[in-house]
C-alpha positions in Angstrom: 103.0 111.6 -131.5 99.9 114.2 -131.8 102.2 116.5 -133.8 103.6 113.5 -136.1 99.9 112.4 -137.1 99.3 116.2 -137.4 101.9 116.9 -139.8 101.5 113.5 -141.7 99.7 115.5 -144.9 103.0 117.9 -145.4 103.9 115.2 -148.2 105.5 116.4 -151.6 102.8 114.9 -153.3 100.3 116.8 -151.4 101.7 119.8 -152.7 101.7 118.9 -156.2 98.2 117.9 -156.1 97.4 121.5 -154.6 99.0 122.9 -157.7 97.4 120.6 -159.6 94.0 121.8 -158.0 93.5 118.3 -156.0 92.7 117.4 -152.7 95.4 116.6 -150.1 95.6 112.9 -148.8 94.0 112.8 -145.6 95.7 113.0 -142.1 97.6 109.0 -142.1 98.5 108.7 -145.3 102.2 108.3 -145.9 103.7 110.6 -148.8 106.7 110.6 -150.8 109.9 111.7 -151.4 112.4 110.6 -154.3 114.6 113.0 -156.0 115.7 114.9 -152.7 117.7 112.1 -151.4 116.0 110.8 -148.6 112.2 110.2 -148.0 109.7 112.8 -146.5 106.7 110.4 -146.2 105.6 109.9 -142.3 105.5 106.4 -141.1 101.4 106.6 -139.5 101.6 103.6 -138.0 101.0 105.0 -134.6 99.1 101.7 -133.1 95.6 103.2 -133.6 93.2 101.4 -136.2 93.4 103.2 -138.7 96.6 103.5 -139.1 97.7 99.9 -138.6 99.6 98.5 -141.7 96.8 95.7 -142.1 94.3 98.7 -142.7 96.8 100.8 -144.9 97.4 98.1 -147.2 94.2 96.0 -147.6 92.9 98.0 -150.3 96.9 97.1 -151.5 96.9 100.7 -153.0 100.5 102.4 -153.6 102.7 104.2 -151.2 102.0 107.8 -151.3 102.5 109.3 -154.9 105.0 105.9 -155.7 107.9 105.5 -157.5 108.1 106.8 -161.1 108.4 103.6 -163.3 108.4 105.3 -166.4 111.2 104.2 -168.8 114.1 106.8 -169.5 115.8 106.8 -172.7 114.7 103.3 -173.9 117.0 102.0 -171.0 115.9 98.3 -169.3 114.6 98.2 -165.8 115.5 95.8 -163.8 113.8 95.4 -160.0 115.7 94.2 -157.2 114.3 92.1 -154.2 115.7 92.8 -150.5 114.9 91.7 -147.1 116.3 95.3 -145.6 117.0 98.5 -146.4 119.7 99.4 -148.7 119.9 103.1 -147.9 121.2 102.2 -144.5 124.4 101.0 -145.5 125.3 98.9 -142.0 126.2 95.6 -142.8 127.6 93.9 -145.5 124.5 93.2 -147.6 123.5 96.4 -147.3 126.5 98.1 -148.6 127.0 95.0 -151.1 123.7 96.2 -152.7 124.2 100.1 -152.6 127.2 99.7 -154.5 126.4 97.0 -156.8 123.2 98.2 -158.0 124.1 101.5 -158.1 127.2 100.6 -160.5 124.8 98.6 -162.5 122.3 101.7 -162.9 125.0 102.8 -164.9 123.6 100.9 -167.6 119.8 100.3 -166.6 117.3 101.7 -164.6 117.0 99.9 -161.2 114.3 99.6 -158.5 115.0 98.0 -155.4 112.0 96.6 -153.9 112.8 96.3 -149.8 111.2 94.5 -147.4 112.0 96.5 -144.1 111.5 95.9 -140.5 109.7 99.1 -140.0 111.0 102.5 -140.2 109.4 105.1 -143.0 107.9 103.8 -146.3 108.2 105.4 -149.9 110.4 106.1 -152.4 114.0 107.5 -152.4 116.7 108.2 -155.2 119.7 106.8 -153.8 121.9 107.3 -156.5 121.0 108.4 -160.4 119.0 105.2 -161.8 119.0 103.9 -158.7 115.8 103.9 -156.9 114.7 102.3 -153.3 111.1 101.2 -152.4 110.9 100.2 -148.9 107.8 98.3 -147.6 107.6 97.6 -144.2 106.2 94.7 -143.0 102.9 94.4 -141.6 102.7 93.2 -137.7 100.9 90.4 -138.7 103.9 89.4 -140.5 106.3 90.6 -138.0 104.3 88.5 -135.2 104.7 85.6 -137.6 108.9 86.2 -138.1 108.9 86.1 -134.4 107.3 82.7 -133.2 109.6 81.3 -135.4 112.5 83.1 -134.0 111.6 82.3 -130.3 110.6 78.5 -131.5 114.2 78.4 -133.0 116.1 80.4 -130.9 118.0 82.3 -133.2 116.3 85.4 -135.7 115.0 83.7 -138.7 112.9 87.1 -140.5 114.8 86.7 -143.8 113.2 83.0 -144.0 109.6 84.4 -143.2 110.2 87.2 -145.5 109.3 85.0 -148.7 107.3 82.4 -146.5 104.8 84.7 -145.0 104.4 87.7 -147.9 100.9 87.4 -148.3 100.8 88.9 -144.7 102.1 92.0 -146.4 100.1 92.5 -149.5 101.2 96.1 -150.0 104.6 94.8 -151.1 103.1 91.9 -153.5 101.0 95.0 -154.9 104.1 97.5 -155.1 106.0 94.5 -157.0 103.4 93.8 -159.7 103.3 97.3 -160.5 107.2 96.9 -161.1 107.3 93.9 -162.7 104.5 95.0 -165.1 107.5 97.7 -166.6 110.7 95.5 -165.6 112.4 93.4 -167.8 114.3 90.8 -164.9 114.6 90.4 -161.8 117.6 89.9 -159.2 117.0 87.9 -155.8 119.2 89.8 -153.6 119.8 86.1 -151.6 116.5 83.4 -152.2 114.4 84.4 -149.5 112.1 86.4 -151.2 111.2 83.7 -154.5 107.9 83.0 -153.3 106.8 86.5 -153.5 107.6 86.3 -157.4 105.0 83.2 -157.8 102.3 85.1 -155.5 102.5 88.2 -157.5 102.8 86.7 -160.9 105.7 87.8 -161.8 106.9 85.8 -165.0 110.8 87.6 -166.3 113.9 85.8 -166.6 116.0 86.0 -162.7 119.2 86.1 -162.1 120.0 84.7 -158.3 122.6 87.2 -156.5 124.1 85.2 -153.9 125.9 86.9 -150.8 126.5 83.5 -149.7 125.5 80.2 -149.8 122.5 80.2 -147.2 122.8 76.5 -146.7 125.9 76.0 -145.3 126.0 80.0 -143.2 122.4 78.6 -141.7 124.2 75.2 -140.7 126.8 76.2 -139.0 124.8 78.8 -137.0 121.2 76.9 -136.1 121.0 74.9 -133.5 120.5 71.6 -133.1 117.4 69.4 -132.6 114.5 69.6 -135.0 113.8 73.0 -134.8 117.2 73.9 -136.5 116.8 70.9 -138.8 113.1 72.3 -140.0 114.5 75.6 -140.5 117.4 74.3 -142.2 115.5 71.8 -144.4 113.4 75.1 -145.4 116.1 77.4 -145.7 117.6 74.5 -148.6 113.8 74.5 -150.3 114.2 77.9 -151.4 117.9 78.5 -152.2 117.6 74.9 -154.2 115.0 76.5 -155.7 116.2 79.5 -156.3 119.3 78.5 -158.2 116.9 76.3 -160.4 114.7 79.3 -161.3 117.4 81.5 -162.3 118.1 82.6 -165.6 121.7 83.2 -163.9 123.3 82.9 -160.7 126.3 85.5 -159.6 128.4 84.2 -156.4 131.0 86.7 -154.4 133.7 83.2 -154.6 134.4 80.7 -157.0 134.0 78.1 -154.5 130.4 79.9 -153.9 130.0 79.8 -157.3 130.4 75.9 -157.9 128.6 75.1 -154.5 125.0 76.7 -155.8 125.4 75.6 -159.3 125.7 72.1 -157.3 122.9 72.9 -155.1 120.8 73.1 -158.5 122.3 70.7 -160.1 123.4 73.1 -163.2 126.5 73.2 -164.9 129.0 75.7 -163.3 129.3 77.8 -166.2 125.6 78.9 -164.7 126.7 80.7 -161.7 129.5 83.4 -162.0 131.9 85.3 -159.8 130.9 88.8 -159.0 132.6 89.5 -156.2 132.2 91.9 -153.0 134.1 95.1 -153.9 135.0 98.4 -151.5 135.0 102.2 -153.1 138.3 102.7 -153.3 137.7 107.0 -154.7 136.4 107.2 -150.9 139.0 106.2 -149.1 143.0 107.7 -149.0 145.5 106.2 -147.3 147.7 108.4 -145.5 151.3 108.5 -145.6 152.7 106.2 -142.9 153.9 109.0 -140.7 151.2 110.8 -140.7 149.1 107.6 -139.9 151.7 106.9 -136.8 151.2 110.6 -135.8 147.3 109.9 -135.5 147.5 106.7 -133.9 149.6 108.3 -131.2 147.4 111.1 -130.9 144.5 108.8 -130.6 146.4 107.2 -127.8 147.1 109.8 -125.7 143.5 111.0 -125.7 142.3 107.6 -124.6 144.6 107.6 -122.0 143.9 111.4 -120.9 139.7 110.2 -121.4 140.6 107.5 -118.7 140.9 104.6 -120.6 141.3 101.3 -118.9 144.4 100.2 -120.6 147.3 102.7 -120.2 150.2 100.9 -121.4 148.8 100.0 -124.3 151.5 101.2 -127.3 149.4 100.4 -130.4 145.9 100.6 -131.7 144.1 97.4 -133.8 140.6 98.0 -135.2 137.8 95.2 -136.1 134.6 96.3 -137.7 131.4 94.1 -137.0 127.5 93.9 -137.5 126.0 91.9 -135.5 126.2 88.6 -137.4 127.3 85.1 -136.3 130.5 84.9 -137.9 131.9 88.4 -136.4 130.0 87.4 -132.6 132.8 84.7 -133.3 135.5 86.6 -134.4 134.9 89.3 -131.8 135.1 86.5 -128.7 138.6 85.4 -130.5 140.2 88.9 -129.6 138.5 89.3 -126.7 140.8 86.3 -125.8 143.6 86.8 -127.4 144.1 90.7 -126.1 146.0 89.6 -122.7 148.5 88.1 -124.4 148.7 90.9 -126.4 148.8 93.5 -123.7 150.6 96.5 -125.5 147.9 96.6 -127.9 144.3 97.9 -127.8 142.0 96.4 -129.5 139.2 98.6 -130.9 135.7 96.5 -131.3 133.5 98.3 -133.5 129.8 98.0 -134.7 126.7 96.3 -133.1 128.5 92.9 -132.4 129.6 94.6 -129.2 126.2 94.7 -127.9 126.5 90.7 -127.6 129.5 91.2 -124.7 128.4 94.7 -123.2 127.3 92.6 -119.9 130.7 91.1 -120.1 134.1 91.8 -118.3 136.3 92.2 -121.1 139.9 92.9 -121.0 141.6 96.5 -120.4 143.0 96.4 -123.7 139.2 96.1 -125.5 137.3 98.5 -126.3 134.0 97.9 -127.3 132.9 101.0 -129.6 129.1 99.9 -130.6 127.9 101.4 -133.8 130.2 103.5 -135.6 129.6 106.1 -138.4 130.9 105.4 -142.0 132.5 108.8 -141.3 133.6 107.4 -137.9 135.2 103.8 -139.4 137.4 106.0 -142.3 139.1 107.7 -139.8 139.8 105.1 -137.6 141.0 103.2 -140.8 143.4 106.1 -141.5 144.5 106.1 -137.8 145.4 102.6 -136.3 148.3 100.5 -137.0 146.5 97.2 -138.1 143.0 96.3 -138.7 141.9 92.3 -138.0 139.9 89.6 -139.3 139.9 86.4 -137.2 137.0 85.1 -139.2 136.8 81.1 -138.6 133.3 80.4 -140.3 130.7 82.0 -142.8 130.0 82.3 -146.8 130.6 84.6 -149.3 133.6 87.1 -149.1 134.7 89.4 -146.9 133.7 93.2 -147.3 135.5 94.4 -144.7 139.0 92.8 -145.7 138.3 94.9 -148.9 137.7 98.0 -147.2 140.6 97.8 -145.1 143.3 97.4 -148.0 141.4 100.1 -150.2 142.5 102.3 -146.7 146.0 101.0 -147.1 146.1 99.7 -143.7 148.4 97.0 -142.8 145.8 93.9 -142.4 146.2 91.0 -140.3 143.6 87.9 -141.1 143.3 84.2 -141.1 142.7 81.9 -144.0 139.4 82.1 -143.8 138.9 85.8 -143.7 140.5 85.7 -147.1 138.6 83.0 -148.9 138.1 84.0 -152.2 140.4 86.8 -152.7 142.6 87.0 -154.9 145.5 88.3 -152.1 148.5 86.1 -150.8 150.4 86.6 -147.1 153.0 88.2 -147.2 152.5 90.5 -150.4 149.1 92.2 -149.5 148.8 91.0 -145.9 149.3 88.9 -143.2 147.5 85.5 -142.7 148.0 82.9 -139.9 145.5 80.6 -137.6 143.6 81.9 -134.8 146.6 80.8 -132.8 149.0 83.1 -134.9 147.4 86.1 -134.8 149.1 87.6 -131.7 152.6 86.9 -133.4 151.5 88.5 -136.4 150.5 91.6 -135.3 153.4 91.9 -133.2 155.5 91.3 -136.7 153.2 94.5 -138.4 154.6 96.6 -135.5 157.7 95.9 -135.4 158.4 96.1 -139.1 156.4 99.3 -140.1 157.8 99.4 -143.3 157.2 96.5 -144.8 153.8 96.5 -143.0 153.4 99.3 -145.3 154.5 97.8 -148.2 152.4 95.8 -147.9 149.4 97.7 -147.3 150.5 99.5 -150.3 150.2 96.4 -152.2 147.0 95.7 -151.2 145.7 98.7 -151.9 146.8 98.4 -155.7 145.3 94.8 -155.6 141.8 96.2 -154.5 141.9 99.1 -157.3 142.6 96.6 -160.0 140.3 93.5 -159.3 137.8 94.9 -156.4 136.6 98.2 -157.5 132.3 98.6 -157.7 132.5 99.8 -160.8 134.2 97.0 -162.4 132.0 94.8 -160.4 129.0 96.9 -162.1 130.1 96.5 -165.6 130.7 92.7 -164.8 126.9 92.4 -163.6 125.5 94.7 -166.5 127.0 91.5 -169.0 125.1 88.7 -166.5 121.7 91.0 -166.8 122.6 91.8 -170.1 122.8 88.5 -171.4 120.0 87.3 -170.2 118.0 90.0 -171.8 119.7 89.2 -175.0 119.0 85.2 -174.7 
């Protein structure tokens, strides 16, 4: 920690300033990083006075040297509003916006504004036009996220993030100073409207809707008044949100028509742009090569000591911890003993809900897994799974696994929205059907492959981020034009 707070003045901008014939920041203050790809400012919030985040940001003064909002080339800017990190790129929002955005920087400059749960703040170029500015939140705030969470029972920071801003002036200061050069603003979901109002910020908005937060927050809250209050809240601000929006962009048509509803705006106001995969990283390997892997991958389970050693094929799920997969994760954790020749390969933080738990031999529970990691498990098992029963929005990882060409197994639900049917691109059946259709994938490993192959060509046409990009360029764009 001593050699942390030590080192905290080894910032880029420091060293420009020395060339420049300044004086350093002083020993605390966090510098910043943005064209080398990853920040080099030091988070000082060590717990001493000083460096608390209510001292940092009182005066509301900028992080380090801040972003350069300077406009290139007579491109617009447009500033997006998170509640997490983009450049972490764990769960589906995440990766929604790093893909999204960064296709739409093809045609504009693009800030993200993020609200973090700690971890380092500043500046980084994640991609070229594409620029992140993390803010964490102060303690005060974070104290505030979490009295509600214990009142409710169930984690409720994305609510507090719009709610309780003011507790975090630093970000309300960082997104004046980008509104004051922006020309709109996209709501990466509602939650963070009121921070528009409390900073002032007056451009057109369109609403980016990963889901409908209405309905995911109702089937998860519990009930009593405690769920209800935080459900009756969580309706203020989407209702609102959809009525202060220039536009609104849904990953579903269904999603689409339920918040032009919830606004009560024609549907021609909210339009599809739907959850996409990068299809250039990911290339499917020839079926033989893939069974050659999987049996590889096999034997050194079995030679590691594995639990199940019968087991004949492997099945992958991939999870954050998130209500919908927790639910979707318990469903194969009861369906592997019927399925006892498979092993069934549980990956991301959804596993930490069952790690107390005696699961079957034939499940593995992987924890977090690299993107690295998740590609070449993709390229090595004979059938990835989606038993999603409940949720909003689309599916990313249905996408991801036909853009790997892997023969996919789902139900109904885990395909709402897409543009696939069973039997051409994939599999579907009820929770109740999923044991007979993976046993069908393996025992017809051709046309399991067709299929995949199918699906793969499906993603490339309709599902690709760049397409998605262009499509949100002509929302933003026509709003700047109107």
């Amino acid at each position: 920690e001593a050699g942390r707070r030590h080192t905290t003045g080894i910032t880029w901008p420091n060293v420009v300033r020395i060339l420049l014939g300044g004086a350093t920041d002083t020993p605390g203050s966090p510098g910043t990083s943005r064209r080398s790809g990853r920040s080099d400012s030091r988070d000082s919030r060590d717990g001493s006075v000083d460096d608390s985040p209510e001292r940092e940001q009182e005066d509301g003064s900028s992080l380090g040297g801040g972003p350069d909002r300077s406009r290139r080339g007579g491109r617009s800017r447009v500033v997006v509003l998170t509640t997490f990190r983009v450049a972490d790129r764990a769960h589906g929002g995440q990766l929604r916006s790093y893909h999204l955005y960064g296709n739409l920087a093809r045609h504009v400059d693009v800030e993200v504004l993020s609200l973090t749960d700690g971890g380092t703040a500043g500046s980084v170029e994640l991609r070229p036009g594409l620029v992140e500015t993390a803010v964490p939140i102060s303690d005060a705030q974070r104290r505030a996220a979490e009295a509600m969470t214990l009142e409710v029972g169930l984690p409720v920071s994305d609510l507090t993030a719009g709610s309780h801003i003011h507790l975090t002036p630093t970000y309300l200061h960082q997104l004046r100073d980008a509104g004051r050069v922006a020309d709109a603003v996209i709501l990466a979901e509602p939650y963070l409207l009121p921070a528009l109002d409390q900073a002032g910020i007056d451009l057109p908005v369109v609403y980016d809707a990963f889901n409908v937060e209405v309905d995911l927050k109702a089937a998860v809250l519990p009930p009593g008044p405690s769920g209800a209050s935080v459900l009756a809240r969580v309706e203020e601000v989407e209702v609102a949100a959809t009525r202060r929006a220039a536009a609104i962009t849904a990953c579903s048509a269904e999603d689409a028509w339920r918040l032009a509803s919830l606004g009560d705006r024609p549907p021609a106001d909210a339009v599809v742009v739907a959850n996409g995969t990068d299809c250039t990283a990911l290339v499917p390997p020839d079926p033989a090569v893939r069974a050659a892997r999987a049996q590889r991958w096999l034997d050194r389970y079995r030679q590691a000591g594995g639990r199940a050693t019968s087991v004949e094929a492997l099945a992958v799920f991939f999870g954050s911890w998130h209500p919908p997969n927790l639910d979707a994760a318990r469903r194969l954790i009861d369906l592997a003993p019927e399925v006892p020749e498979v092993l069934f390969l549980l990956g991301g933080r959804h596993g930490e809900a069952f790690a107390t738990e005696v699961t079957p031999p034939n499940v593995v529970l992987a924890g977090l897994v690299s993107d690295r990691e998740r590609d070449a498990l993709l390229a090595t098992a004979h059938v990835a799974l989606n038993p999603m029963t409940f949720g909003s929005g689309t599916n990313l990882k249905v996408l991801e696994y036909l853009a790997a060409g892997i023969p996919v197994v789902s139900t109904a639900f885990g395909v709402r929205g897409l543009d696939v049917t069973s039997g051409e691109h994939l599999l579907v059946g009820e929770v109740d059907q999923l044991g007979g259709a993976i046993r069908s994938v393996l025992a017809d490993p051709d046309a399991a492959h067709a299929r995949a192959s199918a699906g793969r060509a499906r993603v490339e046409a309709a599902y690709d981020w760049p397409r998605l990009g262009d499509r949100l360029a002509e929302v933003v764009g026509g709003i700047l034009a109107r």
